[in-house]
C-alpha positions in Angstrom: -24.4 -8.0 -40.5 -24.2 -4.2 -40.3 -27.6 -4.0 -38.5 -26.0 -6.7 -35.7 -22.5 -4.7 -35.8 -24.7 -1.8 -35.0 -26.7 -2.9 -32.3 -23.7 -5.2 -30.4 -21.7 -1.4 -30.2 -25.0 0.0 -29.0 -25.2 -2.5 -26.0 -21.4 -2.1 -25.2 -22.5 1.7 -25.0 -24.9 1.3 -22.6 -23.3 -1.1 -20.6 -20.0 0.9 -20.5 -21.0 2.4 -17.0 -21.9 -0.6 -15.4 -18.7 -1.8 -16.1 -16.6 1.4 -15.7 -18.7 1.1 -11.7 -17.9 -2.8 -11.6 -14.2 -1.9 -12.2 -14.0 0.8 -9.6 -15.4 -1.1 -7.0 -12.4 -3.6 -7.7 -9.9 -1.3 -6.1 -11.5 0.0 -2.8 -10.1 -2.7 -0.7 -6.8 -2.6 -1.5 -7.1 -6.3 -2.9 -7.6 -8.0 -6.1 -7.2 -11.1 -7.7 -5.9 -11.2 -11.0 -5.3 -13.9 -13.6 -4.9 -14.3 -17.1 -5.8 -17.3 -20.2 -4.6 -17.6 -23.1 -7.1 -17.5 -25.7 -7.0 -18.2 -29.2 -9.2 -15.9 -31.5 -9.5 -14.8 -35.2 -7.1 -12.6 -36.3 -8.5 -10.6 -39.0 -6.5 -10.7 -42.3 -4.4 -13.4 -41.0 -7.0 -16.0 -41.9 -5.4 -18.1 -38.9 -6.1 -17.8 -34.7 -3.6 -16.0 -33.2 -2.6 -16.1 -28.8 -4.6 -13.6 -26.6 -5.1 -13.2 -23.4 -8.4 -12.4 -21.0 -7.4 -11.4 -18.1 -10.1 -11.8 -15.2 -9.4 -9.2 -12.3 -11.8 -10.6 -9.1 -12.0 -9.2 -5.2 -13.9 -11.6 -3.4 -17.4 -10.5 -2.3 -17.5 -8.7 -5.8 -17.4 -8.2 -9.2 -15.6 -10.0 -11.9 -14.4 -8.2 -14.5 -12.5 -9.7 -17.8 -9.9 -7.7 -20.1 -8.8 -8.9 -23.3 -5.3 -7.8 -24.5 -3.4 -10.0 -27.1 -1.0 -9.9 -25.6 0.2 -10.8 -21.4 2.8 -8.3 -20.7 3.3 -6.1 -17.7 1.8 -3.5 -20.1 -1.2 -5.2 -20.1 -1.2 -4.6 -16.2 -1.2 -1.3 -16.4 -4.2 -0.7 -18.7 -6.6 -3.2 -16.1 -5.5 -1.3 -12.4 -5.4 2.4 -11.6 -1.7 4.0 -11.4 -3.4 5.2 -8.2 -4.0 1.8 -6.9 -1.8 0.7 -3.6 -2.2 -2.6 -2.0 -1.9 -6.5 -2.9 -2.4 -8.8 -6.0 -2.9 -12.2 -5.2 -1.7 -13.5 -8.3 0.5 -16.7 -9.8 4.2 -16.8 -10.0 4.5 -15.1 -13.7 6.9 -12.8 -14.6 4.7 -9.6 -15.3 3.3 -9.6 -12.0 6.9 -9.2 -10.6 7.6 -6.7 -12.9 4.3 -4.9 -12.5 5.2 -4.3 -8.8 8.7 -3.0 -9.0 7.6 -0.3 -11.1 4.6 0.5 -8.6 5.0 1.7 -5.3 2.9 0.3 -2.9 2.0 -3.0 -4.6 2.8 -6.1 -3.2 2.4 -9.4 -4.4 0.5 -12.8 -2.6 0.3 -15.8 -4.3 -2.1 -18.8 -3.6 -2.0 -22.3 -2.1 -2.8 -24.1 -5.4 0.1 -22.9 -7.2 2.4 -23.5 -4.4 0.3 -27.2 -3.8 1.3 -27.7 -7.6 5.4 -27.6 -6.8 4.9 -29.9 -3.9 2.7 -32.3 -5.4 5.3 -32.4 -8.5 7.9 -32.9 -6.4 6.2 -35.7 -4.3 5.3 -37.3 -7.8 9.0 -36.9 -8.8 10.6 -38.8 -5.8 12.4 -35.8 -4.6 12.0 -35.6 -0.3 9.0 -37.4 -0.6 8.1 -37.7 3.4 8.5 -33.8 3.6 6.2 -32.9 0.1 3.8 -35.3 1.7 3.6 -33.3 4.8 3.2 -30.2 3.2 0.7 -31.5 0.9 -1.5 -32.7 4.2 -1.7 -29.6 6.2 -2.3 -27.5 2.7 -5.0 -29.8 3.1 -6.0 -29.0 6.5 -5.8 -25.5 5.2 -8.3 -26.4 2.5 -10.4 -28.0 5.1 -10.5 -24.4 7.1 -11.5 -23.0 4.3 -14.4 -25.2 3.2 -15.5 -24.9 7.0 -15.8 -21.3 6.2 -18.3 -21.8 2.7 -20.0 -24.3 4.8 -21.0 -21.9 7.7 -21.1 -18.8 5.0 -19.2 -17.0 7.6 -18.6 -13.5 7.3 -15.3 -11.4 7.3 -15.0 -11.2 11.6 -15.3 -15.0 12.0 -13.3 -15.9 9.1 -10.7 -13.8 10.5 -10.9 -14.7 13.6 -11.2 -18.1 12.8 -8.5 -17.8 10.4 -6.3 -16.6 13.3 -7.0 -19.8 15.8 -7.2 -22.5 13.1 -4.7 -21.7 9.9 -2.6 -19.6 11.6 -0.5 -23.1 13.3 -0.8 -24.8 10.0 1.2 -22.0 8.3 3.4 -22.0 10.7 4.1 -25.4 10.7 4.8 -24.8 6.8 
């Protein structure tokens, strides 16, 4: 066991580089996706799992790069980005992402259409304006359908841009 102890903290030596230069290249755009799971691990001396958390930090086009912290805290936040880092997370709707943000200048916060999908497709579940969630839900839809356009043609920044501009640009603001 020693022997395999030895030779896993070997590897994570070497590879410590890679990822140190996987993790920089996260923040040069001023964009990044961030998420976290909960996870249930070992807890030595507990002999029981215990919660933790890997967070996955992601800017499309690049690397993905997962944390683990046992816990999922805004504290957590600040050991995965640079205090040096200004521009946006698109992230979900929880808590330490909101507190993250007012304690860093220059960070704001994006969320995404599947989250936002969710509370309209609960609602329309739920009875409550059902004609309006069902719109919503459609031309989320017809957003999804821009996108998909997009992975079909494996367009590059420009056109999805530009067509970003001419096609989703009315459906958001119909929403």
């Amino acid at each position: 066991r020693q022997t395999m102890a030895n030779g896993v903290a070997l590897i994570a030596e070497w590879l410590k580089p890679v990822v140190e230069e996987m993790k920089a290249g996260q923040f040069t755009s001023g964009y990044l996706q961030i998420d976290e799971t909960p996870i249930k691990y070992l807890a030595p001396g507990k002999g029981k799992t215990a919660q933790g958390y890997l967070w996955t930090s992601h800017r499309p086009g690049g690397d993905k790069v997962y944390h683990w912290h046992a816990g999922r805290g805004h504290e957590c936040l600040e050991n995965i980005i640079p205090h040096d880092f200004r521009g946006t997370l698109q992230c979900d709707a929880y808590g330490a992402y909101r507190t993250y943000a007012r304690k860093h200048e220059g960070i704001g916060l994006a969320g995404c259409w599947a989250h936002a999908r969710r509370k309209f497709h609960e609602s329309f579940l739920q009875g409550e304006s059902k004609v309006k969630a069902a719109l919503i839900l459609r031309l989320i839809g017809h957003l999804y359908e821009v996108e998909r356009e997009l992975r079909r043609v494996r367009a590059g920044p420009r056109l999805r841009e530009a067509f970003r501009q001419s096609r989703s640009r009315p459906i958001l603001n119909r929403i």
